[in-house]
C-alpha positions in Angstrom: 117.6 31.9 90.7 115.2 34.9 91.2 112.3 35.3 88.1 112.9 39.0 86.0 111.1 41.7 87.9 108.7 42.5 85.7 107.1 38.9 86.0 107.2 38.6 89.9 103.6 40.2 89.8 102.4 37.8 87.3 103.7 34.6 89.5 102.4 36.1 92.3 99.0 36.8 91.2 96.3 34.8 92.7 93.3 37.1 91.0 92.3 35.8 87.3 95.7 36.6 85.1 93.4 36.4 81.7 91.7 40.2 83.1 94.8 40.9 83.7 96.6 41.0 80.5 93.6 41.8 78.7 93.6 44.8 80.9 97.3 45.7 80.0 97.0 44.8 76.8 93.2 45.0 75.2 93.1 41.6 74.0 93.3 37.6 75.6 92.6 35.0 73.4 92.2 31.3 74.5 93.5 28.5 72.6 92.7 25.2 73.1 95.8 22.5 72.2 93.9 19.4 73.5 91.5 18.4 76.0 90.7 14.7 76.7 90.4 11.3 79.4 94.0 10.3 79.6 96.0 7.7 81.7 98.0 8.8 84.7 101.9 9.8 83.9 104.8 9.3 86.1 104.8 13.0 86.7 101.0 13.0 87.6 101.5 10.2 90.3 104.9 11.2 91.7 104.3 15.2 91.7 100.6 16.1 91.9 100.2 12.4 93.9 97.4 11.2 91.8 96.5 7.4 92.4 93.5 7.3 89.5 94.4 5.6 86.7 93.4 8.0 84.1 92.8 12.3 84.4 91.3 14.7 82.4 94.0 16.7 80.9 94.0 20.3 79.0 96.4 22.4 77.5 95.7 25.7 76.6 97.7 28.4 75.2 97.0 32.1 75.7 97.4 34.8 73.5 97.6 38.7 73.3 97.1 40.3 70.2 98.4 37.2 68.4 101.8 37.3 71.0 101.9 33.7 72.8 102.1 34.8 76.4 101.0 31.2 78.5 100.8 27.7 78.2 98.8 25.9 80.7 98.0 22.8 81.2 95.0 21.4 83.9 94.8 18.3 85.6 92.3 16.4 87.2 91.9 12.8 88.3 89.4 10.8 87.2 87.8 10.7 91.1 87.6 14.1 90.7 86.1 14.5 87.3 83.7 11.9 88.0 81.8 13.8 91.9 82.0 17.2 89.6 80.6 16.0 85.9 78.4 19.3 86.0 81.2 21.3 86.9 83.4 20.1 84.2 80.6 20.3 81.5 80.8 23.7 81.8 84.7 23.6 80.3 82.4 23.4 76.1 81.3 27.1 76.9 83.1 28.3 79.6 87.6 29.4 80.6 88.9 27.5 83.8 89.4 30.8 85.0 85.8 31.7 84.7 85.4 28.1 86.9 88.4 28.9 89.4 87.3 32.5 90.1 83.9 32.7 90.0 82.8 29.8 91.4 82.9 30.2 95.3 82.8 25.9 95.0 86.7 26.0 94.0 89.4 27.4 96.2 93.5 27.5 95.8 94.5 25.4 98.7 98.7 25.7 97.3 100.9 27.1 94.8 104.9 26.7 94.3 106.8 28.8 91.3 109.7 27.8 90.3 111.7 27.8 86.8 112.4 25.7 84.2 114.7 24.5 81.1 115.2 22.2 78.3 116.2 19.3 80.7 112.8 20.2 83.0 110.1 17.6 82.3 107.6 20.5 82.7 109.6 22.4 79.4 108.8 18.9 77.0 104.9 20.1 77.5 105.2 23.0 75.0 104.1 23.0 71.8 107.8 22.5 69.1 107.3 26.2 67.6 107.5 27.7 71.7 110.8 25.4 72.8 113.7 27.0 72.8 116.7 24.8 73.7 118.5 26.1 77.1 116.0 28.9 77.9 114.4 29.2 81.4 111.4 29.8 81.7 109.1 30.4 85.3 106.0 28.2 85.7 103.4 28.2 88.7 101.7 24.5 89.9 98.6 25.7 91.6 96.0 23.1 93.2 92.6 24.0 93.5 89.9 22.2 95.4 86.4 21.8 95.1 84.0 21.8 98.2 87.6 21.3 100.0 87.4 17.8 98.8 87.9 17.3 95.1 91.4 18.3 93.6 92.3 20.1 90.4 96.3 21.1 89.2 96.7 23.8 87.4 100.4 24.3 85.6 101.2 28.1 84.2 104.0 28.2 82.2 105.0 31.9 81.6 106.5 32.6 77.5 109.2 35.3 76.6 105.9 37.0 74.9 104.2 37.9 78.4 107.7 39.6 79.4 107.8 41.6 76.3 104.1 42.6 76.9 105.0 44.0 79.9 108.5 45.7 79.2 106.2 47.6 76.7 
C-alpha cells in the first residue's frame, strides 16, 4: 500500500515538519496530551527493544489553525533520561523539535513509515475524538540518538487534517 501523494513529502521529511506546516499554513500549535515516568510496554520492549523498566513517554498533538494534523508520541528509556537530565529539562520551555533539530547533540540514526488501522496497536494511541474505525492512517517511527549513544523514539502519526491542509 503506497501513502496519498500529497503526504509522501511529509513522511519523507527529515527537516522540522512543525516550520513546515506553519509555513504552509501560518499557524502550529502544540498540544500536550501527557507527559510522564512510565513502565516499559510490550510494544516498547519488542519494537523499539527497550530493556529499562520504565521510559519517559509524551504525546503530543499538533494543530493548524485549530485542524488536528499530528499525534506523536516520544519515547525514551529510563537509561537514557537519566545520562541526559539537562537535556530533557528543557522539554517545560522548549518543542522536541526545537531539541531534535537544533541541537547538534541529537542525530536521526533510522526511520521506517508505514500505515496503519483500527487493528494496528499504533492506531489505540489516539486520543477517542481522532479514531475512526477501519481508517488507515501513515505513521513514521524515527530513532534519534544523543552523542551517538543515548536513544530516543519518536512516533508521527499523520491525521486526515494534515491531508486536507495540503489538498488546499
Amino acid at each position: 500500500m503506497q501513502p496519498p501523494k500529497r503526504l509522501v513529502g511529509w513522511l519523507n521529511c527529515e527537516s522540522f515538519l512543525t516550520q513546515k506546516l506553519k509555513e504552509l499554513t501560518g499557524d502550529a500549535t502544540l498540544k500536550v496530551l501527557h507527559q510522564s515516568m512510565s513502565p516499559t510496554n510490550a510494544w516498547e520492549r519488542e519494537i523499539l527493544l527497550v530493556n529499562d523498566p520504565g521510559v519517559l513517554r509524551r504525546d503530543i498533538l499538533m494543530y493548524s489553525n485549530d485542524t488536528p494534523c499530528w499525534y506523536a508520541r516520544t519515547v525514551v528509556a529510563d537509561s537514557t533520561y537519566a545520562a541526559n537530565t539537562e537535556l530533557f529539562a528543557r522539554l517545560n520551555h522548549e518543542t522536541l523539535g526545537h531539541l531534535i533539530f537544533f541541537d547538534t547533540q541529537i542525530t536521526r540514526s533510522s526511520i521506517e513509515k508505514y500505515s496503519i488501522s483500527a487493528s494496528s496497536i499504533e492506531y489505540s494511541w489516539l486520543p477517542a475524538a481522532l479514531s475512526q474505525s477501519a481508517r488507515i492512517l501513515w505513521m513514521r517511527k524515527s530513532t534519534f540518538h544523543i552523542h551517538k549513544t543515548w536513544p530516543l523514539f519518536l512516533m508521527e502519526i499523520y491525521l486526515p487534517g494534515l491531508v486536507q491542509l495540503i489538498a488546499a
